[in-house]
ZAZA-692311 format. One record per residue (C-alpha): residue number from 1; residue in three letters; x, z, y. Coordinates in steps of 0.1 Angstrom, whole numbers, plus 2048, in hexadecimal, padded with zeros to 3 digits. Last residue first. Layout:
BEGIN
REC   num   residu     x     z     y
REC   NUM      Ala     X     Z     Y
...
This chain:
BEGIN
REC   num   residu     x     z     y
REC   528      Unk   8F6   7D9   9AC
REC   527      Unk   8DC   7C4   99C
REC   526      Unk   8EB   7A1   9A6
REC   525      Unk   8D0   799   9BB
REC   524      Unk   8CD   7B9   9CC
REC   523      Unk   8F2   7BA   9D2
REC   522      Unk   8EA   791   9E3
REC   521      Unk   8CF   7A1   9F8
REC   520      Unk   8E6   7BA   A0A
REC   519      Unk   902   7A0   A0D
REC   518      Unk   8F0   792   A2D
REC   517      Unk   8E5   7B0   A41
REC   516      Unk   901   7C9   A32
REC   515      Unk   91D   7B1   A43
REC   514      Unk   917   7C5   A66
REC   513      Unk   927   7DF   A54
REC   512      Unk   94D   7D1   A5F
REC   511      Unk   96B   7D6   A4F
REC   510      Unk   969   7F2   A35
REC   509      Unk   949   7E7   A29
REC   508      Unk   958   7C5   A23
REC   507      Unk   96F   7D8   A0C
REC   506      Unk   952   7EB   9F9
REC   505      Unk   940   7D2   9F3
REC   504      Unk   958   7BB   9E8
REC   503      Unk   961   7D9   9CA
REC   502      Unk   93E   7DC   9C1
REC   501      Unk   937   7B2   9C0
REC   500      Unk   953   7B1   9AA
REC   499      Unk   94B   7D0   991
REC   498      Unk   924   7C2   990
REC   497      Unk   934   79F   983
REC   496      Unk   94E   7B0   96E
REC   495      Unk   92F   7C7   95E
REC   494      Unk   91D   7A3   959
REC   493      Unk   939   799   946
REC   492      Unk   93B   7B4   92B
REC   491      Unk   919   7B6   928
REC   490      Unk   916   78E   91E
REC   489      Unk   936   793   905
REC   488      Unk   927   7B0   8F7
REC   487      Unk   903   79D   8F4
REC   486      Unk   918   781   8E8
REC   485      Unk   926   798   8CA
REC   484      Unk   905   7AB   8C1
REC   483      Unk   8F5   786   8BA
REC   482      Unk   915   77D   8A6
REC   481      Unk   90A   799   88F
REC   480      Unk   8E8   792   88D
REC   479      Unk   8F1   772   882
REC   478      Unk   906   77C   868
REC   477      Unk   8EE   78E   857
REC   476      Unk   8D0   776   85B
REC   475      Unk   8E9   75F   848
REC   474      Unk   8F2   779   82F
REC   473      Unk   8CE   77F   82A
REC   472      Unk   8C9   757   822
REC   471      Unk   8E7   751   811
REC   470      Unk   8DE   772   7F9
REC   469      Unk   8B6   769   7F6
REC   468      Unk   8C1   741   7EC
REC   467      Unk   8DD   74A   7CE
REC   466      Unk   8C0   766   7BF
REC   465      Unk   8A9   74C   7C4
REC   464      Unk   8C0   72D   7B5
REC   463      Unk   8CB   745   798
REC   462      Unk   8DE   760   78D
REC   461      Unk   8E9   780   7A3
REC   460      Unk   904   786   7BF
REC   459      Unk   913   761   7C4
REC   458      Unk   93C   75D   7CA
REC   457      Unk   948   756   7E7
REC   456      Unk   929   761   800
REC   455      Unk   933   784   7FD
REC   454      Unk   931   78D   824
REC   453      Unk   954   794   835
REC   452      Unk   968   773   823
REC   451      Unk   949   75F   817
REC   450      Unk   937   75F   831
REC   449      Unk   950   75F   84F
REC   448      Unk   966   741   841
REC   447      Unk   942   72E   842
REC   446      Unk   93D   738   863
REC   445      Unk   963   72D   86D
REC   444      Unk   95D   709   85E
REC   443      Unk   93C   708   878
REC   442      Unk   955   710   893
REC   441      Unk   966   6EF   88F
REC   440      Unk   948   6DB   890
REC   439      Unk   952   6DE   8B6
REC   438      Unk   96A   6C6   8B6
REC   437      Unk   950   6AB   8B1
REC   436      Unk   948   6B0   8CE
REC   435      Unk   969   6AA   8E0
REC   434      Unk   971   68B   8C9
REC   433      Unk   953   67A   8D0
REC   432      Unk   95C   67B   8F7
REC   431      Unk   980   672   8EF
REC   430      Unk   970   64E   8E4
REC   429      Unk   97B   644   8BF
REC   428      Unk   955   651   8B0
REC   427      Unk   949   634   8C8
REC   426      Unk   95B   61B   8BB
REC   425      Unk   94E   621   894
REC   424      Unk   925   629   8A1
REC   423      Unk   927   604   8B0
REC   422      Unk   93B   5F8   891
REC   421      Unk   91A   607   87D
REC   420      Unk   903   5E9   876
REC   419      Unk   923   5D0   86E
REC   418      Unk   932   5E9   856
REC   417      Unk   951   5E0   850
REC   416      Unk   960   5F9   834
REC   415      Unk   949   5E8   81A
REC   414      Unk   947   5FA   7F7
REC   413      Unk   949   5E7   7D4
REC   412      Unk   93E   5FB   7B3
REC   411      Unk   950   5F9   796
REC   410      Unk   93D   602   774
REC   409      Unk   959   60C   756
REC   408      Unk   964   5F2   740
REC   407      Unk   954   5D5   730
REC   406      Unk   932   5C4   744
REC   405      Unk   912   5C5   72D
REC   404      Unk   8FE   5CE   74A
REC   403      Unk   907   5E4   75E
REC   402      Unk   8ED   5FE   76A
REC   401      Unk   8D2   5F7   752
REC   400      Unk   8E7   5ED   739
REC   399      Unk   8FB   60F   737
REC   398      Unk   8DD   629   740
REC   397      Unk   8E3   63B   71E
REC   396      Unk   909   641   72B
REC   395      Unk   922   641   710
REC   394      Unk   936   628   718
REC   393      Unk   934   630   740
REC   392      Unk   947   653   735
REC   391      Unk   961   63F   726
REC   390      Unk   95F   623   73F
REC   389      Unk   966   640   758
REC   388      Unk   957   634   776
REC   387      Unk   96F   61A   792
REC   386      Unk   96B   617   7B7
REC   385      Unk   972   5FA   7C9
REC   384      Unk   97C   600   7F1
REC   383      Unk   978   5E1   807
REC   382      Unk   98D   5CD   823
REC   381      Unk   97F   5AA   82E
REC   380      Unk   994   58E   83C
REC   379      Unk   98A   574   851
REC   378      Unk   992   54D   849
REC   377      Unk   96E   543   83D
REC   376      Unk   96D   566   825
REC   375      Unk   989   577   818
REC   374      Unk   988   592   805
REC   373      Unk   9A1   5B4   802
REC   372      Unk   9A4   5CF   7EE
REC   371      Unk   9A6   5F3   7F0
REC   370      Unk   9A3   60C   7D1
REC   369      Unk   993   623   7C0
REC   368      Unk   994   634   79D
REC   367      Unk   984   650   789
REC   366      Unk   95F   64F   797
REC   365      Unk   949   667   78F
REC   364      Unk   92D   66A   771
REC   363      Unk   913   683   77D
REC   362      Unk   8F7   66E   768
REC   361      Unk   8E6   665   788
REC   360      Unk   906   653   794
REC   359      Unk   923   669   7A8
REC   358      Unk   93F   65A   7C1
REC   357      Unk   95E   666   7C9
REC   356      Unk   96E   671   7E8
REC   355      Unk   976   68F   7DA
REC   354      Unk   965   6A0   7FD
REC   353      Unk   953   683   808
REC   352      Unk   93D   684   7E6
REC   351      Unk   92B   668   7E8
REC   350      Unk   908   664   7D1
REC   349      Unk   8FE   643   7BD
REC   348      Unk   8DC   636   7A9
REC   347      Unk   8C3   644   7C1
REC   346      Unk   8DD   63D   7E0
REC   345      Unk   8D8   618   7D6
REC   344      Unk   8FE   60D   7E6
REC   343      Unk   907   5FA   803
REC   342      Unk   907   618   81A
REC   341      Unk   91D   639   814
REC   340      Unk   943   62D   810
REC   339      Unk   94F   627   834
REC   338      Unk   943   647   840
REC   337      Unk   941   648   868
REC   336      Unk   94A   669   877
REC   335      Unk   929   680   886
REC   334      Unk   921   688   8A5
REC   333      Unk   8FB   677   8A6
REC   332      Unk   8F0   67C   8C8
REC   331      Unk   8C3   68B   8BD
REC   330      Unk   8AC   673   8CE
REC   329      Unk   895   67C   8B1
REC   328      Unk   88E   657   8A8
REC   327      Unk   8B4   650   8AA
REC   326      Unk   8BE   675   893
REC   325      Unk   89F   668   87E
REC   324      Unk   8B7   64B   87B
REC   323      Unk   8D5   658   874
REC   322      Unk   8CA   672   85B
REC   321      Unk   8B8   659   846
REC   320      Unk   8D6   643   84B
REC   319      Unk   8F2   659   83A
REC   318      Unk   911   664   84E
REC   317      Unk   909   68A   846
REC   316      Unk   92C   68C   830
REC   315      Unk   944   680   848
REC   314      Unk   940   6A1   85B
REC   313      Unk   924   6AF   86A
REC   312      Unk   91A   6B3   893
REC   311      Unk   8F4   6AC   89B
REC   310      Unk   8EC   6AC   8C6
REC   309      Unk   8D0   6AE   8E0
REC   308      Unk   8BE   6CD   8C8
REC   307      Unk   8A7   6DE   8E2
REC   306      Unk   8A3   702   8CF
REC   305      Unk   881   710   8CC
REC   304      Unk   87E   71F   8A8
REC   303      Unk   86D   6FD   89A
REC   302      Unk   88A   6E8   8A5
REC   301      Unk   8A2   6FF   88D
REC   300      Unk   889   6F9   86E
REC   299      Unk   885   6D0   873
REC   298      Unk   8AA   6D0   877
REC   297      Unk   8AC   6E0   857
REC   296      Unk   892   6C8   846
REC   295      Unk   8A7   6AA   855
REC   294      Unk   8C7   6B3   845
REC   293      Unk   8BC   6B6   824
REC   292      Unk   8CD   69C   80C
REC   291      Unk   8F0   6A0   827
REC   290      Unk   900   6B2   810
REC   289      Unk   901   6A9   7E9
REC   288      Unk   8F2   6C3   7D4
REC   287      Unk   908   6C4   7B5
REC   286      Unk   90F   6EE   7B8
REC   285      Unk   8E8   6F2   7B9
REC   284      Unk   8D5   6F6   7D6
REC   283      Unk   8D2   70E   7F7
REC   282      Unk   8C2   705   817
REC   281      Unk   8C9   71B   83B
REC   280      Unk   8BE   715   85F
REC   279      Unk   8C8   723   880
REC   278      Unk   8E6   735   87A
REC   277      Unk   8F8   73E   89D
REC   276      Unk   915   733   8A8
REC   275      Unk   911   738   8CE
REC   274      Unk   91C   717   8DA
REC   273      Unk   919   701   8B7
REC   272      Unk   8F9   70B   8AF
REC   271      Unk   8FB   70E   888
REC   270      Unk   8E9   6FA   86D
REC   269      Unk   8EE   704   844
REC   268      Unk   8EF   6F6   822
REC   267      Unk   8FA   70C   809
REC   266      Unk   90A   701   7EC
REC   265      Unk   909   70F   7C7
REC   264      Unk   91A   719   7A8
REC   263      Unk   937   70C   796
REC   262      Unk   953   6FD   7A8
REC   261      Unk   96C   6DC   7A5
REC   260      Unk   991   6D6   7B4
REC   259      Unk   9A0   6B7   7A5
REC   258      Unk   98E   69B   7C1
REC   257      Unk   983   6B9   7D9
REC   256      Unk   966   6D0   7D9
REC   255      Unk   958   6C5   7BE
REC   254      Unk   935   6D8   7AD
REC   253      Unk   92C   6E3   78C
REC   252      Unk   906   6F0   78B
REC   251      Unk   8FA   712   78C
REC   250      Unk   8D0   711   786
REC   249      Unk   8D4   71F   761
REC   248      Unk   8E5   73B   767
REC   247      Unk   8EC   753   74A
REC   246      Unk   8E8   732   735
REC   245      Unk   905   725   745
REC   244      Unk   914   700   74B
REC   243      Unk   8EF   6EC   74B
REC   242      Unk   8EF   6C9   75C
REC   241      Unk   911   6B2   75C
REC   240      Unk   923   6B8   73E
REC   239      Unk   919   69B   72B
REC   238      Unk   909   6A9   713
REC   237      Unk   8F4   6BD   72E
REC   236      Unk   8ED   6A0   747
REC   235      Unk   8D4   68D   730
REC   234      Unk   8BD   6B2   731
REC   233      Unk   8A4   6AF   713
REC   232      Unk   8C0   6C6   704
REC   231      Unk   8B9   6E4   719
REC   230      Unk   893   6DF   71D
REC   229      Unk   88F   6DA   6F3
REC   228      Unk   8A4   6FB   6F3
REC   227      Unk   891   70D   709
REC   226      Unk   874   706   6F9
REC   225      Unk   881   712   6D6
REC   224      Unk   888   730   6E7
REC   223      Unk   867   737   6F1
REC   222      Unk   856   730   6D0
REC   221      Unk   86C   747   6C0
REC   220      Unk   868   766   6CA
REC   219      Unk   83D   762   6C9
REC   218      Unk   83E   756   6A7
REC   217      Unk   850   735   699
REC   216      Unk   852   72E   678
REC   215      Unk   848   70B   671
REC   214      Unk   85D   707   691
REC   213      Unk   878   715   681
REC   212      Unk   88A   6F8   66D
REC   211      Unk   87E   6E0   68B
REC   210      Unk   894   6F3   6A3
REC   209      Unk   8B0   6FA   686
REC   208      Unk   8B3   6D3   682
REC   207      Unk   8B3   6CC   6AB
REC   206      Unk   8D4   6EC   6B0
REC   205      Unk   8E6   6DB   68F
REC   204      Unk   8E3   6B9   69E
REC   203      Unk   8EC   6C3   6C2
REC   202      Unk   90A   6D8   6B4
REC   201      Unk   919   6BB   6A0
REC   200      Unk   912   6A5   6B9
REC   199      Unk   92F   6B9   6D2
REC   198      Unk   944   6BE   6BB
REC   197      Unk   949   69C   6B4
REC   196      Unk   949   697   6DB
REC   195      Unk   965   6AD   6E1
REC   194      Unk   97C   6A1   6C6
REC   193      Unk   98F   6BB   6B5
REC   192      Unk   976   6CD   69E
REC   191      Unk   97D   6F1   694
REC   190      Unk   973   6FD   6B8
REC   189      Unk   950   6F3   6AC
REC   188      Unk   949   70D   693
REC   187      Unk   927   701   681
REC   186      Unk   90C   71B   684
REC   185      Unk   901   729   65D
REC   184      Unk   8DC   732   665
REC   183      Unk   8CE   717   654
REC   182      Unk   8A9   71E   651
REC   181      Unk   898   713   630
REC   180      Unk   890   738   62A
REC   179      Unk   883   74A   645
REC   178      Unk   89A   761   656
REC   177      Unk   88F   788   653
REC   176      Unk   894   7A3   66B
REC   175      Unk   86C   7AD   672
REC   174      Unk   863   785   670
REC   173      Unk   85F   77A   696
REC   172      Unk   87D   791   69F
REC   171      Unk   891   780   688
REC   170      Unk   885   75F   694
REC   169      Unk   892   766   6B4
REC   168      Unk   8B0   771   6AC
REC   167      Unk   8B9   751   698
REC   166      Unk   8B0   73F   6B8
REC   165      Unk   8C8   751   6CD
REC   164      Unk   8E3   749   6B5
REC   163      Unk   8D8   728   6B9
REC   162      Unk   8D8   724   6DA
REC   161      Unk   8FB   73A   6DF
REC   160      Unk   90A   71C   6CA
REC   159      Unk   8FA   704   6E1
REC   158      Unk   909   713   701
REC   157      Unk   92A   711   6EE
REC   156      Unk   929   6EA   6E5
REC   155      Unk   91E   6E8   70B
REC   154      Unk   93F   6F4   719
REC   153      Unk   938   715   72E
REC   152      Unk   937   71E   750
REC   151      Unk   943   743   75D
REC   150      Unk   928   756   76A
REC   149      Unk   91D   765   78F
REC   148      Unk   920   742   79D
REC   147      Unk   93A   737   7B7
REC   146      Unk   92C   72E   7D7
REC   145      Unk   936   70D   7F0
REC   144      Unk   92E   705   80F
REC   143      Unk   91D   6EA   822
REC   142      Unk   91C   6DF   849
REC   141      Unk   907   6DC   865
REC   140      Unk   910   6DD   88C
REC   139      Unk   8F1   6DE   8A4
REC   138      Unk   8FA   6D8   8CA
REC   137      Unk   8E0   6E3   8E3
REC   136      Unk   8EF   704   8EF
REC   135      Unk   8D8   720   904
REC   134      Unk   8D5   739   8E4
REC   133      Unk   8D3   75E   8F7
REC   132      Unk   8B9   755   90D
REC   131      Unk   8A3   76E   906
REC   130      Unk   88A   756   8F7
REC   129      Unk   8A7   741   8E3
REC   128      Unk   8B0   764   8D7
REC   127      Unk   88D   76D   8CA
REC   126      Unk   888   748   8B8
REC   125      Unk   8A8   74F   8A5
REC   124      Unk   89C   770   89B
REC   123      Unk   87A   75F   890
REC   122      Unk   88D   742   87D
REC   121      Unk   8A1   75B   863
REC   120      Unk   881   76C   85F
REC   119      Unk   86C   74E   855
REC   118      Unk   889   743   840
REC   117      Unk   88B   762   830
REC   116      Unk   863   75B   82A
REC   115      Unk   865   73E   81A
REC   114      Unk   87A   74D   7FD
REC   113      Unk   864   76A   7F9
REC   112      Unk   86F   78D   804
REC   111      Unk   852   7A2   7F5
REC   110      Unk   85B   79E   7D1
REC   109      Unk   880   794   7CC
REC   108      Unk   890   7A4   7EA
REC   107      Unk   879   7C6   7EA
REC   106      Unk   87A   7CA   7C9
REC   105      Unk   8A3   7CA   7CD
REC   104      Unk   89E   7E4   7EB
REC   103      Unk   887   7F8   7D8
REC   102      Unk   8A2   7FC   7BE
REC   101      Unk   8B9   80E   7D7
REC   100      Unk   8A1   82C   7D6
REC    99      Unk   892   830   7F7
REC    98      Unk   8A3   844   814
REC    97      Unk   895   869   81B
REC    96      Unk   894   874   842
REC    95      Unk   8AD   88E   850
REC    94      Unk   8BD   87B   86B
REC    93      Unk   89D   86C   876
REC    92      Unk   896   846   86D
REC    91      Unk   893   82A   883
REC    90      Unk   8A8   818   86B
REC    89      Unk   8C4   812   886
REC    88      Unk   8C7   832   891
REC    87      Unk   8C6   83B   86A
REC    86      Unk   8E8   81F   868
REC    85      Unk   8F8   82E   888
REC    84      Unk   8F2   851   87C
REC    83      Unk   909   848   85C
REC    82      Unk   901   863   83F
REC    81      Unk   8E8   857   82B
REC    80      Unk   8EB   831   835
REC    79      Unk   90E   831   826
REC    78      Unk   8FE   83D   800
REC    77      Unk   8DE   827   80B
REC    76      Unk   8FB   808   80E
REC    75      Unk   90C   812   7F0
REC    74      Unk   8EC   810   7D5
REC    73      Unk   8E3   7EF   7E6
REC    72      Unk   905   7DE   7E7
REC    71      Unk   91A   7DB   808
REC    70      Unk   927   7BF   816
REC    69      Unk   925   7D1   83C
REC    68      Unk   911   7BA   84A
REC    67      Unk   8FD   7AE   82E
REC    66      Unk   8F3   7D4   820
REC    65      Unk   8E7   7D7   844
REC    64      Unk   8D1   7BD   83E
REC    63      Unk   8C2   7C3   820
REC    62      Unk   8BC   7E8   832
REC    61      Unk   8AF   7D9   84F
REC    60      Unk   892   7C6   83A
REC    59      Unk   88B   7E4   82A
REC    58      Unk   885   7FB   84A
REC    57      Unk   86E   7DB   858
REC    56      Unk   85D   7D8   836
REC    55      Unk   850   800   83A
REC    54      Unk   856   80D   817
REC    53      Unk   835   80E   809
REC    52      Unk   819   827   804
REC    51      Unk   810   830   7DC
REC    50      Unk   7F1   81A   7D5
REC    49      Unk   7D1   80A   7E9
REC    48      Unk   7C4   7FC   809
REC    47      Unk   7DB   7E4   815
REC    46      Unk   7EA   7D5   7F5
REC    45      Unk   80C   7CB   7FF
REC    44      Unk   817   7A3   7FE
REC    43      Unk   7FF   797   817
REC    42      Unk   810   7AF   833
REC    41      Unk   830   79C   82B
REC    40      Unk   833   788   84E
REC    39      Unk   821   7A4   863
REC    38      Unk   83A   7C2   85B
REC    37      Unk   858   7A8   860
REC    36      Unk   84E   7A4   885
REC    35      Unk   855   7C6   88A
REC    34      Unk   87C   7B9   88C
REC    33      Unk   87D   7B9   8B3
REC    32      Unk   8A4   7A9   8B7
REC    31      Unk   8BB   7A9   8D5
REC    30      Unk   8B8   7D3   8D9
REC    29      Unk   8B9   7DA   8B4
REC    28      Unk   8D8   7C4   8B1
REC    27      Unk   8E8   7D9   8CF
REC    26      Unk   8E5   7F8   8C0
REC    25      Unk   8F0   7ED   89F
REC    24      Unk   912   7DF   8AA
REC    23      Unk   91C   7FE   8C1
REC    22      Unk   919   7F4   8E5
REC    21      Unk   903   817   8F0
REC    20      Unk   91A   82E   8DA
REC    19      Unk   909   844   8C1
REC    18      Unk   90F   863   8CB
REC    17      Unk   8EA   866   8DA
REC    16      Unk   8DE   862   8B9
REC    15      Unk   8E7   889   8AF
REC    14      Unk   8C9   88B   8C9
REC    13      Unk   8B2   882   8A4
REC    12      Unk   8B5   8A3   894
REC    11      Unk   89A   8AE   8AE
REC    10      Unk   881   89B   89E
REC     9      Unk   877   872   8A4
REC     8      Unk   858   866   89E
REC     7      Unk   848   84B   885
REC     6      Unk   82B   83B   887
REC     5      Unk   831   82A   86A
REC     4      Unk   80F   812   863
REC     3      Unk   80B   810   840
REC     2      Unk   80E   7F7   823
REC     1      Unk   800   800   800
């Protein structure tokens, strides 16, 4: 049940009056108005009956002092217990109870839905463009990178712990008792030298013991055997390409580089480029290639009140659906050219500008690539060929439909020329391009924030939810933190204003008081 907290303060609470008045905390609560958060999950608490809730607001803050400070639930009530700054912070009294630290994972996965962190997220970014705090027009996005909360695992194994799981199952079905007919003997894999061998070997052994129990099946079993027939239904799993983990099924095997891969997620995010500040967040799978959705977060940071007049990304947002709602929008594209994105059916074909490589739908990349050069009615033409595995082309079930019967591995042929985007080439050579696009800079020193202060390298829980509620909190997080810093910075210069009109009026005063008619109004102006 969800309650009003008309909460007042006792006498314990004057040991608040040693908190200092620019401390972090104080000047967070005095940017941002967080009741807002008690309307936006109202419909998740019954109004009228069971044990009275937490107050949302009080929960919220907790999640996000746990952010701030990298803290985990159980230590951040421990901290919150006896740091007056954090129960300031809380609006609780000194000597008020804090919940049990496993209201504040109910909290996260039950009332904190995934749409609503984004709600929150834009509502404090629509309180500081009120205030005046955001003022810049220039959006910068970028990607990063998240390790996964598992280590990834060759398929041969993932089938193996299938089948064992299976065998389970159908023991519990049967009070301890396997069925005869069921071949319970799994084959050992790491006895068999060549990868793929071993690798239809476990597939037909993991297919014959599904239809050997589903005769069998009870309640147990039934279930596995569906995750099973979803697991191997996958094309991409043989191949290496889809499912790495059954402890976290959503992780996906990412590059960051030609030889340096990952194994988790990426988070998608757009910043103000001035003040730095989060305005939108997306999260997806470690094979998500940036750029795919770009427009919905502008669509999310226009919607909390900020003017965008200018998009900054790197090499990798140089797509044509970007570029042209960018046009419609009247949105300056500052973004580099990419030679190797257009020419190709971007349903069939992905770039990653990173390895420079490029994926098809199976997740096969490119081994090869080189420069060559045509000539056409006297001119000369330079392109880039890149070359798939043929190997891993061989074996592809969408062979003939991509290629043909053509040998070898598929080439594809990319134009460096452009006719349609020489315009956008010259331009990006001007010094005026070059000093915006500088600014994309601070963007790389967001991400270095994250994961470095805030426990963004490596994921917290398992799955594309858990993965989505930490980028999202540790984004609000960081925000509120940069919001604390440019209120300092604004304080600090408004007390060297005050300081220079106090010091000038008391020198003029020394010459002549006759100046007190004209500089009078000017003090009242500047609030001295």
């Amino acid at each position: 049940m969800l309650r009003e907290n008309n909460r007042q303060m006792n006498f314990y609470s004057t040991l608040y009056d040693r908190i200092p008045s620019n401390h972090i905390l104080k000047q967070i609560n005095g940017a941002v108005d967080f009741s807002f958060i008690n309307v936006m999950v109202a419909d998740s608490y019954c109004k009228k009956y069971g044990r009275p809730a937490k107050e949302p607001e009080m929960m919220l803050k907790l999640c996000v002092l746990g952010k701030l400070y990298d803290l985990s639930d159980v230590k951040v009530i421990d901290e919150a217990r006896c740091n007056l700054a954090y129960l300031w912070f809380l609006g609780l009294n000194p000597d008020d109870d804090l919940p049990d630290p496993s209201l504040l994972a109910k909290f996260r996965t039950q009332r904190l839905k995934d749409i609503t962190l984004d709600e929150i997220l834009q509502e404090i970014v629509r309180q500081c463009v009120e205030k005046g705090i955001i003022k810049g027009k220039t959006l910068l996005i970028d990607s990063t990178h998240t390790e996964a909360n598992c280590k990834k695992q060759v398929p041969e194994r993932i089938m193996k712990h299938l089948a064992q799981k299976m065998i389970e199952s159908v023991k519990a079905d049967h009070e301890g008792e396997v069925p005869t007919g069921i071949d319970t003997q799994i084959p050992d894999y790491k006895g068999i030298e060549d990868p793929k061998e071993s690798k239809r070997v476990m597939k037909e052994y993991l297919e014959g013991l599904v239809k050997q129990t589903e005769e069998h099946a009870g309640f147990h079993a039934k279930g596995t055997i569906s995750e099973i027939k979803e697991v191997l239904s996958d094309e991409k799993f043989i191949a290496q390409k889809g499912l790495r983990s059954l402890t976290d099924k959503d992780a996906r095997v990412g590059y960051k580089s030609k030889t340096d891969s990952f194994f988790g997620y990426k988070t998608e995010f757009t910043m103000t480029a001035e003040e730095r500040i989060i305005t939108a967040v997306g999260v997806h799978s470690g094979e998500y290639t940036d750029g795919e959705e770009s427009i919905e977060l502008l669509d999310r940071t226009e919607a909390t009140g900020i003017n965008v007049e200018a998009l900054s990304g790197d090499r990798a947002y140089f797509k044509k659906d970007l570029l042209d709602e960018l046009e419609r929008r009247k949105i300056e594209s500052v973004i580099p050219v990419s030679a190797c994105v257009y020419k190709v059916d971007e349903t069939l074909y992905a770039y990653n500008k990173d390895s420079d490589e490029w994926y098809c739908r199976m997740g096969n990349r490119t081994v090869r690539k080189k420069r060559k050069l045509r000539k056409n009615n006297g001119k000369q033409y330079m392109y880039y060929t890149y070359t798939f595995d043929k190997e891993a082309c061989r074996g592809c079930p969408h062979r003939e439909e991509c290629m043909g019967r053509a040998s070898g591995g598929k080439t594809l042929h990319v134009s460096t020329n452009t006719a349609a985007y020489y315009e956008e080439s010259q331009r990006q050579k001007t010094e005026e391009f070059k000093r915006k696009y500088r600014k994309r800079a601070a963007i790389e020193w967001k991400n270095a924030e994250m994961k470095r202060f805030h426990g963004m390298s490596r994921a917290a829980g398992w799955g594309l939810r858990s993965m989505s509620l930490q980028a999202k909190l540790t984004a609000i997080a960081v925000n509120l933190k940069r919001i604390a810093a440019l209120i300092g910075q604004r304080e600090k210069e408004n007390a060297g204003v005050k300081a220079a009109f106090s010091f000038l009026s008391r020198q003029l005063y020394r010459l002549d008081r006759d100046w007190l008619k004209i500089y009078l109004p000017l003090c009242e102006v500047a609030g001295i």
